[in-house]
C-alpha positions in Angstrom: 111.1 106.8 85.1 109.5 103.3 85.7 111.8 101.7 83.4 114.6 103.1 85.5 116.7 100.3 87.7 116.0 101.0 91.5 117.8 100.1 94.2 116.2 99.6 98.1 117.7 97.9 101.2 115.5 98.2 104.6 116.3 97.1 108.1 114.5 97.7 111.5 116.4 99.0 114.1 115.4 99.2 118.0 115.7 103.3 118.0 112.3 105.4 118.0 111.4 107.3 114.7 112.9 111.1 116.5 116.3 109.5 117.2 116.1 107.4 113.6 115.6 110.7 112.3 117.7 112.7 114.1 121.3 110.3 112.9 120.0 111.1 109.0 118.9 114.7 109.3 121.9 115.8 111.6 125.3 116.1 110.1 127.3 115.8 113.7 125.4 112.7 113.9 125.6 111.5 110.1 129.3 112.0 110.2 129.7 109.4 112.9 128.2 106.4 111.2 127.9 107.4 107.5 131.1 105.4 104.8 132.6 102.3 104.7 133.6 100.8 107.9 136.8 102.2 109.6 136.1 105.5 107.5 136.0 108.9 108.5 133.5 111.6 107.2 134.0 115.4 107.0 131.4 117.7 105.9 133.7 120.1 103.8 131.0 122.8 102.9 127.1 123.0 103.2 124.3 122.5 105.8 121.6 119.8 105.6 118.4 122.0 105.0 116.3 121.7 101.7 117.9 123.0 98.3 121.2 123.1 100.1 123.9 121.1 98.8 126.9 119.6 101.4 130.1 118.4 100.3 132.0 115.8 102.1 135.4 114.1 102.1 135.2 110.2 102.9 138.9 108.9 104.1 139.5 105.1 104.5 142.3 103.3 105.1 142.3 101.5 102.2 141.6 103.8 99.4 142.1 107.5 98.2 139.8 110.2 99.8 136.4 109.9 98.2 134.3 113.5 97.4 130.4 113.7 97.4 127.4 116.3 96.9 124.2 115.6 98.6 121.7 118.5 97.5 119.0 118.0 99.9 115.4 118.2 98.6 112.9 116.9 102.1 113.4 117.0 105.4 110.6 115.8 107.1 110.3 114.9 110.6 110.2 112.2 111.2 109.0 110.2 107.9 111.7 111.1 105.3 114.9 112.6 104.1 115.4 113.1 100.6 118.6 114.3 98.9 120.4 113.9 95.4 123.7 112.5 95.5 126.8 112.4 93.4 130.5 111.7 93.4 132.3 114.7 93.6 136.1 115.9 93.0 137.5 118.3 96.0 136.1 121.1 95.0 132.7 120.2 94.8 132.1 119.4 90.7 130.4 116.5 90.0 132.3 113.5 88.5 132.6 109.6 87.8 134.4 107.4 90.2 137.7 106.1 88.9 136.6 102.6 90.2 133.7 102.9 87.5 134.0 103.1 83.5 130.6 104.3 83.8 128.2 105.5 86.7 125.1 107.6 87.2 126.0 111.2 87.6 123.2 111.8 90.2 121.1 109.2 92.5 117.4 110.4 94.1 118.1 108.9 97.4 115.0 108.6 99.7 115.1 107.4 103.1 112.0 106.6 105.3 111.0 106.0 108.8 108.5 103.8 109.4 107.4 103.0 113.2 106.6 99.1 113.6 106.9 96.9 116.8 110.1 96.7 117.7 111.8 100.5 116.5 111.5 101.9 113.2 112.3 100.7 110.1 114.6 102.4 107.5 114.1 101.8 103.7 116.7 103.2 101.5 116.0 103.7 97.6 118.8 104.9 95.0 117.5 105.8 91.5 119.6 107.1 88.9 118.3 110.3 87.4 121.0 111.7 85.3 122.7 108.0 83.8 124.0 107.5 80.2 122.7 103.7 78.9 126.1 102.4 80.1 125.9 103.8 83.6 122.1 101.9 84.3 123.7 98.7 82.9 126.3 99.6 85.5 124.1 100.5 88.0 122.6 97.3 87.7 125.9 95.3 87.8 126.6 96.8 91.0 123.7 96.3 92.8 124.6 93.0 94.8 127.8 95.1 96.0 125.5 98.3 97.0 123.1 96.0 99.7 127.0 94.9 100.7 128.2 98.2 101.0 124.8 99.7 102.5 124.2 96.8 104.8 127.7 97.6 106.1 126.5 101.3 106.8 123.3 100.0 108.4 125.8 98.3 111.0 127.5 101.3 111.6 124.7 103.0 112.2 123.3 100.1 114.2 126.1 100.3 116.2 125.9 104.1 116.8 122.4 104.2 117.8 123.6 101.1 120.9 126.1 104.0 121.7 
């Protein structure tokens, strides 16, 4: 797996580890701050507990709905979530994204919570785990866009932990 691309994007944020935690590992919480900016998340079917899978529905206003799995494999508190996730149609079968000739079918994502003066600081990693050749070449493309499209998540979720 060492040859595999991986992506990461950390940020500290004023919040104690619990609460940091709590906006990851809770999906009444997740669902506020999680997506694109100006997006709206439902939790379709599922819980958040591990070797559970939950399927969600992301609706923006400038784009069709958007369909995910996230099979959850840790849930520690407070150090680390860990879940596998994919693009998903609406009923809950794995695909591609139509905005990608070619993408990983599954990404390990792991989240942890590290306390440091200041708050706690969040470190995101995707790696692929089930990718053809063409979707690591385009998982590499695409990386500059992810810290974009991340970093915009991180100030949702800023901006949900400042209430």
């Amino acid at each position: 797996m060492s040859d595999l691309p991986v992506f990461t994007i950390t940020r500290l944020f004023a919040v104690d580890r619990d609460t940091m935690y709590d906006a990851w590992a809770d999906p009444r919480r997740m669902v506020q701050w999680s997506g694109p900016k100006g997006s709206t998340v439902e939790i379709l079917s599922g819980e958040v507990s591990e070797g559970h899978t939950v399927h969600s529905k992301t609706v923006s206003p400038d784009m069709p709905p958007m369909y995910t799995l996230a099979k959850w494999i840790t849930l520690s508190r407070p150090e680390r979530v860990v879940w596998e996730q994919s693009f998903a149609d609406e009923y809950g079968k794995k695909t591609v994204p139509e905005f990608f000739d070619a993408w990983p079918e599954t990404l390990l994502t792991e989240v942890d919570f590290t306390e440091e003066e200041g708050g706690t600081r969040v470190t995101l990693s995707w790696t692929p785990i089930e990718a053809t050749p063409e979707a690591l070449t385009e998982f590499e493309k695409q990386m500059a866009g992810m810290k974009g499209g991340w970093g915009g998540s991180f100030d949702e979720l800023e901006a949900f932990l400042a209430g």
